[in-house]
C-alpha positions as CSV (number, residue, x, y, z in Angstrom):
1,X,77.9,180.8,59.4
2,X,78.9,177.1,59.0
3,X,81.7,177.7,61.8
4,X,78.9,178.7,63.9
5,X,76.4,176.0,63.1
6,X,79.1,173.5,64.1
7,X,80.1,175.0,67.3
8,X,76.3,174.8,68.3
9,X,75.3,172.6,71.0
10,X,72.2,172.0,70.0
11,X,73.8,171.2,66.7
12,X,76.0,169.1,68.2
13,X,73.5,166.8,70.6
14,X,71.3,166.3,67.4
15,X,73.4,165.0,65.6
16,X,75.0,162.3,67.9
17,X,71.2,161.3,68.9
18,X,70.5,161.5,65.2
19,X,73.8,158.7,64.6
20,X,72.1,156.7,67.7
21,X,68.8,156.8,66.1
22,X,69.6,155.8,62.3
23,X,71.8,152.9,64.3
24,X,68.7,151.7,66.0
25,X,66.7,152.0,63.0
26,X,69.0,149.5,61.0
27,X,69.5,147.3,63.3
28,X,65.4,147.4,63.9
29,X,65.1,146.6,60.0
30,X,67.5,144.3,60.4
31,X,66.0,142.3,63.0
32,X,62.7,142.4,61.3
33,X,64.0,141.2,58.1
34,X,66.1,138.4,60.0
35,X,62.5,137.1,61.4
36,X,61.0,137.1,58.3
37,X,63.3,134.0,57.1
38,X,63.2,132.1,60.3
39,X,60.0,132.7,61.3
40,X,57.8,133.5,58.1
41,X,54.8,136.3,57.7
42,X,52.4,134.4,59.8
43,X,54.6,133.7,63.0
44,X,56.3,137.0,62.4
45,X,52.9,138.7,62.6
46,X,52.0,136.7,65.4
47,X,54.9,138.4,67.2
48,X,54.0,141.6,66.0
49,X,50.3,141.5,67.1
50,X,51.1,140.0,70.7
51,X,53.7,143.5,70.4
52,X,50.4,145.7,70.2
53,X,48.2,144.2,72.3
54,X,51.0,144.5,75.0
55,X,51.6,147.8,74.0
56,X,48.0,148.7,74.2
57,X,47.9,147.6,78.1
58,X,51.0,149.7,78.7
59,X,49.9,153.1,77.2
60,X,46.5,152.7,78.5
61,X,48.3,152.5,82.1
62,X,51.3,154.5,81.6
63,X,52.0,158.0,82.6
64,X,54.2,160.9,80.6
65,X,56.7,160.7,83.4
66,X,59.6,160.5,81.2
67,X,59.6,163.5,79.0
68,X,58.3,165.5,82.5
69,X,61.2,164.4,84.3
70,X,63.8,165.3,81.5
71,X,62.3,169.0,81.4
72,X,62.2,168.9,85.6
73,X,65.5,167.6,86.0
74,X,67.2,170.2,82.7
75,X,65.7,173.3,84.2
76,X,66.9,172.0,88.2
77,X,70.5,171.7,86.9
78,X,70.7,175.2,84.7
79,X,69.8,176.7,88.4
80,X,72.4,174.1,90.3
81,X,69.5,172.9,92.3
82,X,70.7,169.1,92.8
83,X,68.0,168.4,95.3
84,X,65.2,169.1,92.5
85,X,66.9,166.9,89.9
86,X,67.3,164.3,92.8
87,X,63.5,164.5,93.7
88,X,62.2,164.6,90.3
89,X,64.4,161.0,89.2
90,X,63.1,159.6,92.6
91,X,59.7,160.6,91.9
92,X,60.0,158.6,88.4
93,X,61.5,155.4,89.7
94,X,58.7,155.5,92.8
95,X,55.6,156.1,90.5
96,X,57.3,153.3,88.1
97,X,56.9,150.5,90.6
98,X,53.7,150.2,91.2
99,X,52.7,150.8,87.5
100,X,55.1,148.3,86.0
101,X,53.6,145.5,88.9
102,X,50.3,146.5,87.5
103,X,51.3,146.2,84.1
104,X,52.4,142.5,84.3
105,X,49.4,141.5,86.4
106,X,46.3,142.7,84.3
107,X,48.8,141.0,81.3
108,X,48.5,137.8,83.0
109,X,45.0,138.3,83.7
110,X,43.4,140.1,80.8
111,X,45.3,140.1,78.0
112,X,44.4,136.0,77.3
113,X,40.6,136.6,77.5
114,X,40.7,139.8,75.4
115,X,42.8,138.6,72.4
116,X,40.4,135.6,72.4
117,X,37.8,137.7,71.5
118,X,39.1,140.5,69.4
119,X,40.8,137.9,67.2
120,X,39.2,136.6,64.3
121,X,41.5,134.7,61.9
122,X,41.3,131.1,62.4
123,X,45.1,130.7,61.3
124,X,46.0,132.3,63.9
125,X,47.2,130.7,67.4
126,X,45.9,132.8,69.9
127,X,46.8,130.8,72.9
128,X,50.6,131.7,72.0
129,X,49.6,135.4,70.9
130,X,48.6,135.9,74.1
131,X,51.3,134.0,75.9
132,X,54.0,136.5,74.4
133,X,51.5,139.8,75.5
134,X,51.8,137.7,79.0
135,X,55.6,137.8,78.8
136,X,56.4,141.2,77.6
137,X,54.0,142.6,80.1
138,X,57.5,142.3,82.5
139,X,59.2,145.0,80.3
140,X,58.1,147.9,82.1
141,X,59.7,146.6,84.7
142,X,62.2,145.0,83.9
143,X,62.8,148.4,82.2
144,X,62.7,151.0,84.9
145,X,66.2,151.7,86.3
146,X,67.2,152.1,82.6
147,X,64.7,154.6,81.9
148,X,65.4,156.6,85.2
149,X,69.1,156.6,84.4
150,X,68.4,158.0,80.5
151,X,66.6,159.9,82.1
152,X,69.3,161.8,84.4
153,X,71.4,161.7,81.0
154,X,69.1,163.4,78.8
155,X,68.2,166.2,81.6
156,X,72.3,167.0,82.1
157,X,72.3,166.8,78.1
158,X,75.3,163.7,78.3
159,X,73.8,163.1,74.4
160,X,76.6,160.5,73.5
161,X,76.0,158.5,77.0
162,X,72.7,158.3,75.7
163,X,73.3,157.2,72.8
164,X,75.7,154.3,73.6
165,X,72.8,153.2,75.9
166,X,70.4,153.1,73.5
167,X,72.5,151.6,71.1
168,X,73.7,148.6,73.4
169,X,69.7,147.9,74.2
170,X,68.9,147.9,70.5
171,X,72.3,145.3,70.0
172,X,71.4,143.0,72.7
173,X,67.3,143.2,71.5
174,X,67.8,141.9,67.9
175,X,70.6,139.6,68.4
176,X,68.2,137.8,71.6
177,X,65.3,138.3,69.9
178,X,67.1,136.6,66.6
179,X,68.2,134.0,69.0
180,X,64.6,132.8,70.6
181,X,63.1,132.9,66.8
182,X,65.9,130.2,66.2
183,X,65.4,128.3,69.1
184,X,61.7,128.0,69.2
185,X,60.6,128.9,65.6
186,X,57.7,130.9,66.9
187,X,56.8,134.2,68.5
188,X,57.5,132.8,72.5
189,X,61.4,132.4,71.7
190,X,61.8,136.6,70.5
191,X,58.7,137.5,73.2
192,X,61.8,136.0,75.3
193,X,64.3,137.6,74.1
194,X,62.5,141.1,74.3
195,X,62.6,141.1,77.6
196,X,65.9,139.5,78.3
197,X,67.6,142.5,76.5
198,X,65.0,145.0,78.6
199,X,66.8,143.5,81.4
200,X,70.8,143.3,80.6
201,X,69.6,147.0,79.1
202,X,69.2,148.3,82.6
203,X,72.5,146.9,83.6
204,X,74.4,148.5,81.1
205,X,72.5,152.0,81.4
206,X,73.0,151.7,85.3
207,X,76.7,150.9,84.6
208,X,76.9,154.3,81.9
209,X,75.5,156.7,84.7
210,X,77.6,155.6,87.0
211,X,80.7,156.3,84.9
212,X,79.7,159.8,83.7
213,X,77.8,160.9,86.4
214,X,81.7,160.4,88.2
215,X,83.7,161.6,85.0
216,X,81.7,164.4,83.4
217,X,78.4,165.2,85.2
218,X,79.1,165.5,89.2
219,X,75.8,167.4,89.5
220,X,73.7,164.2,89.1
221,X,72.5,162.2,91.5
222,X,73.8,158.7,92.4
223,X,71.1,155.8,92.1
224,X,71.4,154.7,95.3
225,X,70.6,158.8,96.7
226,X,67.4,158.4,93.7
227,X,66.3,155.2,95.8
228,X,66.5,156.6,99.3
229,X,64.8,159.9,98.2
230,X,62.1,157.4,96.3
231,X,60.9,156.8,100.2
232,X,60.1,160.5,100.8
233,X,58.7,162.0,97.7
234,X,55.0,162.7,97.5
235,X,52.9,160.3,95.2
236,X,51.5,163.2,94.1
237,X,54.4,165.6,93.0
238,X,54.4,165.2,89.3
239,X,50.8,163.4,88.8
240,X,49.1,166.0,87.4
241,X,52.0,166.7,84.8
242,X,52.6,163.0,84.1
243,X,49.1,162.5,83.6
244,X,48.3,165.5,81.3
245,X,51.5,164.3,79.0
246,X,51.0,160.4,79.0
247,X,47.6,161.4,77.6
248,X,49.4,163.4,74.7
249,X,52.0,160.8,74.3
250,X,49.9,157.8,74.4
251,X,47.3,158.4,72.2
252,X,50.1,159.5,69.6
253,X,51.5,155.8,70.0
254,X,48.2,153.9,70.1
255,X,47.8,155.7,66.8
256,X,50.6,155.1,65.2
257,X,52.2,151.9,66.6
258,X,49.2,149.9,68.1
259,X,45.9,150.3,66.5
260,X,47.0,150.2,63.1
261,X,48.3,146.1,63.8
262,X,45.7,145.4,65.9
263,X,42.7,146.9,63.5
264,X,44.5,145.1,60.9
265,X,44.6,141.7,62.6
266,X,41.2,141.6,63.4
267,X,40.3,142.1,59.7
268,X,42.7,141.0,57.8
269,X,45.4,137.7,58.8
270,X,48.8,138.0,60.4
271,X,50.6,138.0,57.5
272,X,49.5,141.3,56.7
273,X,50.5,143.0,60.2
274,X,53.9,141.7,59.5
275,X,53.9,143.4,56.1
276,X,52.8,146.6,57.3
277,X,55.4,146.4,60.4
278,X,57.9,146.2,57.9
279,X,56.8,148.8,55.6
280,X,56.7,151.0,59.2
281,X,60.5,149.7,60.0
282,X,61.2,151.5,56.6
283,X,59.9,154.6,56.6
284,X,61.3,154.7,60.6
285,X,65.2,155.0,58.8
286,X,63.7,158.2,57.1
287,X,62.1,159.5,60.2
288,X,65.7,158.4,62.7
289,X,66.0,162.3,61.9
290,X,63.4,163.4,64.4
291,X,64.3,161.5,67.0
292,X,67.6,163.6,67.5
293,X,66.1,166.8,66.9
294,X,62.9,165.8,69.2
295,X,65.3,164.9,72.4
296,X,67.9,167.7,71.7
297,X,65.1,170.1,72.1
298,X,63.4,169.1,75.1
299,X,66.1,170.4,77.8
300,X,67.0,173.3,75.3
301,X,62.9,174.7,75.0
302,X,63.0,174.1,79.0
303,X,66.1,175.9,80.2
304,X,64.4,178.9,77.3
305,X,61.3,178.5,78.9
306,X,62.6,178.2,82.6
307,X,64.5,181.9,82.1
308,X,61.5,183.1,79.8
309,X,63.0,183.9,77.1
310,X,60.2,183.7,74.4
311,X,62.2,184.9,71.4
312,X,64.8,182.1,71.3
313,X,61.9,179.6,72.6
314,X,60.2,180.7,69.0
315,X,63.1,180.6,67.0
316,X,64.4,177.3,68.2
317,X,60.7,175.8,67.7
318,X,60.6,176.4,64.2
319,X,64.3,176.2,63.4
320,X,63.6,172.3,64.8
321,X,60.1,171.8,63.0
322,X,61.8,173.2,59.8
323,X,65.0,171.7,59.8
324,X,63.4,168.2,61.0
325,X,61.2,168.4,57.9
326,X,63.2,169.1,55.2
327,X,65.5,166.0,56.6
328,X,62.7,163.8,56.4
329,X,61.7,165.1,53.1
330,X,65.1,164.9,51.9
331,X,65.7,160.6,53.5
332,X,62.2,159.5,51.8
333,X,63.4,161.1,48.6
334,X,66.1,158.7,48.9
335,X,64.4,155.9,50.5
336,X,62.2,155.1,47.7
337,X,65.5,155.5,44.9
338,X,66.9,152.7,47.5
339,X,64.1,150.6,48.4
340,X,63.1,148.1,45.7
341,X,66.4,147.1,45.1
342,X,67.0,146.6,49.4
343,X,63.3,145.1,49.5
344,X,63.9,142.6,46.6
345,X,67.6,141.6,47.9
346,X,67.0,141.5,52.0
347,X,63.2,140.3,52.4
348,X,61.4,136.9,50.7
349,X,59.4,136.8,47.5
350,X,56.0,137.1,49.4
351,X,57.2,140.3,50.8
352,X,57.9,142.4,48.5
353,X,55.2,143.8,46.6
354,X,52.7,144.1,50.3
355,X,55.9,145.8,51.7
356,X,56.7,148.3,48.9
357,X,52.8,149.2,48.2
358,X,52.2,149.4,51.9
359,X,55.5,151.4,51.7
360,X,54.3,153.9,48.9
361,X,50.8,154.9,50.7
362,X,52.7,155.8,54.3
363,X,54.8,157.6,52.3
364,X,52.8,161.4,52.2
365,X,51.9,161.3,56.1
366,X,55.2,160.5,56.9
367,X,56.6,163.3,54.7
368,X,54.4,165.8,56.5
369,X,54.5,163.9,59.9
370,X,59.0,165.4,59.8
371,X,57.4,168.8,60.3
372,X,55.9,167.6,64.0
373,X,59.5,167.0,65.8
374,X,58.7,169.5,68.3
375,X,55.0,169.6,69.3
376,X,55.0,167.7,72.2
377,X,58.1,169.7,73.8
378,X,55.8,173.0,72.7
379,X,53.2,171.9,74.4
380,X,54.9,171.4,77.6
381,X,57.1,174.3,78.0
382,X,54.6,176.5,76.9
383,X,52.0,175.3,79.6
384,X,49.3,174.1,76.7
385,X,48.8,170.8,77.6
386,X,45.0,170.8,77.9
387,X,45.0,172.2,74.2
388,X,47.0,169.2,73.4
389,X,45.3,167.0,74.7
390,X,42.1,168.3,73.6
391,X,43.4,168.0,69.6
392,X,44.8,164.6,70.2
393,X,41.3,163.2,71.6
394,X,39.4,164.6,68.2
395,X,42.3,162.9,67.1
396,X,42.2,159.9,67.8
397,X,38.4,159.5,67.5
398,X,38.6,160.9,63.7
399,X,41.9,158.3,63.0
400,X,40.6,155.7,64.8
401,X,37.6,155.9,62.2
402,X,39.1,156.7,59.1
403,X,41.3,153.4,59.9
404,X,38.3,150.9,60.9
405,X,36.7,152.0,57.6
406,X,39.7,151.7,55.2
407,X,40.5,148.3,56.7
408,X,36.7,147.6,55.9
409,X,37.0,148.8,52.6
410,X,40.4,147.3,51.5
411,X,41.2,144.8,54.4
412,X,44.7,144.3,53.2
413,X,46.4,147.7,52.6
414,X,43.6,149.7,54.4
415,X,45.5,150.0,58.1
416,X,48.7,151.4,55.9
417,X,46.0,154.1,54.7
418,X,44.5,154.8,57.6
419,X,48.0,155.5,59.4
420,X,49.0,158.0,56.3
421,X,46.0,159.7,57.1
422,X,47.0,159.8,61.3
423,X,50.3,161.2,60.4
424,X,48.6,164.3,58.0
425,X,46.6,165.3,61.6
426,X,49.9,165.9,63.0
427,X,49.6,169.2,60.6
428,X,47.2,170.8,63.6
429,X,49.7,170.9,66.0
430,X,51.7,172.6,64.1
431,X,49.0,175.2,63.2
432,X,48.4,175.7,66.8
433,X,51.7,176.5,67.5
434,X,52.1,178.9,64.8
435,X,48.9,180.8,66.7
436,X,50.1,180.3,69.9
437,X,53.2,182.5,68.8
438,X,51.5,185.0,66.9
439,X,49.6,185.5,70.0
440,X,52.4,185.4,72.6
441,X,54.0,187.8,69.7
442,X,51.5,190.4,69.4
443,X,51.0,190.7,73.2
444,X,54.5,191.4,73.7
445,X,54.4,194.1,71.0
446,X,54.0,197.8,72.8
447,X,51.0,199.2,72.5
């Protein structure tokens, strides 16, 4: 039984992307805590809130192109059809351009007025705020050939290429963004260093492609074929898809990652978005584990789903949601054994108690957010998109509530409640899937 475990693949690409992920996740908290002793909780949550609103522009505009592509280009190479997977990378990089260009404009343009109005605390400097929304607005672009590239390396399953990618952007990210804190002493210099790792990113994942797409995957498609056949694709080919799944992805990340700090900083003080940042950076190391699982099973569901076969599509489903749960589970039973001792010795006196209290109330979302590893990849093998995207709007109108009335009610720890509560909705996907299978079950049983 173990024998066979090991020699899994699926095994096998979980848990390299599972090494990648608790990497990243270190070196996140790491970064973080860094900036809390150059910059301070006020600066640092200065940073944090220009992070959001940027991040709020993006996912309004963005499209689910990435996960799309990964599926499209997976199934293509099972059934050796190179000209697909070429078509499919093109299509991302072409439909990239023109959103990334939008991206930094309406930054430059928008982003100034709107944080002048949404932001109440008279501490806080929004002129710079909204500078450093105004600079990471070039991201996306900045961005693009590396995400085309990990792209091509998730859909031929290079795992480990991927990971060394990842783990080189996540290097050069803290160490730059480390750098501007120290040479400015405010959120411009890491705003600036952001996206001066985005770009040296892209040079190394461009660099990584080449070499395995040469050494271990000659199926793939060389960058400069993906920008020829960029000229030729339809703007239409995957818009439908990519619009259907940005909606599913985005609202999960305006949920989670932007609302929360923004809601929070309108109500509350900078400070207190840096504190709940951090208390998110921690419970991120417990949940590296679904990161692995999440990307391993987005090319495996596909090729099951390509060659319909419905059994293994169920069994690896739950096998994922299971496994990735009881992982979780298991690292936040640990975290908070760890924690006060890490809090106390790595973060400033004024952190700790906001950081470990904010800590303690994420704590029974994220337990039962480890079960939801697979729902996305469900939903888009299985053709139930609309579904999903239909639970995520009642989603996001019920979280979106719960959080402006807990940050009402209790304006410093009530974002960190209303973002447990966001991660226990996650509990409906799962129950759809379960039906979705007993349903797809019971029609296959004879009559």
């Amino acid at each position: 039984m173990l024998r066979r475990l090991l020699a899994s693949r699926f095994v096998r690409d979980s848990t390299v992307l599972q090494a990648g992920s608790l990497t990243i996740s270190g070196l996140a908290f790491l970064g973080a805590v860094a900036l809390t002793h150059v910059l301070g909780a006020h600066r640092q949550g200065e940073f944090y809130i220009a992070i959001a609103a940027y991040s709020l522009l993006w996912f309004c505009l963005n499209l689910g192109l990435y996960p799309v592509t990964i599926s499209q280009v997976s199934q293509c190479l099972a059934k050796q059809d190179r000209e697909g997977a070429l078509r499919w990378l093109a299509y991302l990089f072409k439909s990239g351009v023109p959103l990334s260009i939008l991206t930094l404009a309406t930054g430059i343009w928008i982003l100034p007025v709107a944080l002048g109005w949404w932001t109440t605390d008279p501490g806080a400097d929004v002129q710079r705020i909204a500078m450093c929304a105004s600079i990471l607005a070039l991201s996306p672009l900045l961005e693009l050939p590396r995400v085309v590239a990990l792209a091509g390396l998730e859909g031929a399953r290079r795992m480990l290429a991927v990971t060394r990618v990842e783990n080189a952007q996540e290097v050069l990210r803290v160490v730059l963004v480390v750098i501007g804190a120290l040479l400015t002493g405010s959120a411009v210099g890491p705003a600036i260093g952001t996206v001066s790792a985005s770009a040296l990113g892209s040079l190394v994942a461009l660099r990584v492609f080449k070499r395995e797409r040469l050494v271990h995957a000659p199926d793939l498609p060389g960058m400069g074929e993906v920008l020829r056949a960029a000229v030729r694709v339809p703007w239409t080919m995957g818009l439908r898809l990519g619009i259907k799944m940005g909606i599913v992805r985005n609202i999960d990340a305006l949920a989670v990652q932007v609302l929360p700090a923004l809601i929070l900083g309108h109500f509350s003080s900078p400070q207190w978005v840096a504190f709940l940042r951090i208390a998110q950076r921690l419970v991120d190391v417990s949940r590296m584990f679904m990161k692995g699982i999440s990307r391993t099973a987005l090319p495996v569901l596909s090729g099951l789903a390509n060659v319909r076969d419905r059994a293994a599509l169920r069994r690896v489903y739950w096998r994922a949601t299971l496994g990735s749960g009881l992982l979780i589970a298991s690292g936040l039973g640990i975290s908070t054994l760890v924690l006060p001792w890490a809090i106390r010795a790595f973060l400033p006196y004024a952190f700790h108690h906001p950081v470990w209290i904010s800590f303690l109330i994420l704590l029974p979302g994220t337990a039962v957010v480890g079960f939801s590893v697979a729902n996305d990849t469900f939903y888009l093998v299985t053709g139930q998109l609309r579904v999903a995207i239909l639970l995520s709007l009642v989603g996001l109108a019920v979280n979106t509530s719960v959080l402006v009335l807990a940050c009402m009610r209790w304006p410093d720890y009530g974002a960190a409640v209303g973002l447990s509560f966001t991660f226990l909705w996650s509990l409906t996907h799962v129950g759809y899937a379960a039906f979705w299978f007993r349903r797809d079950r019971a029609s296959e049983a004879p009559a």
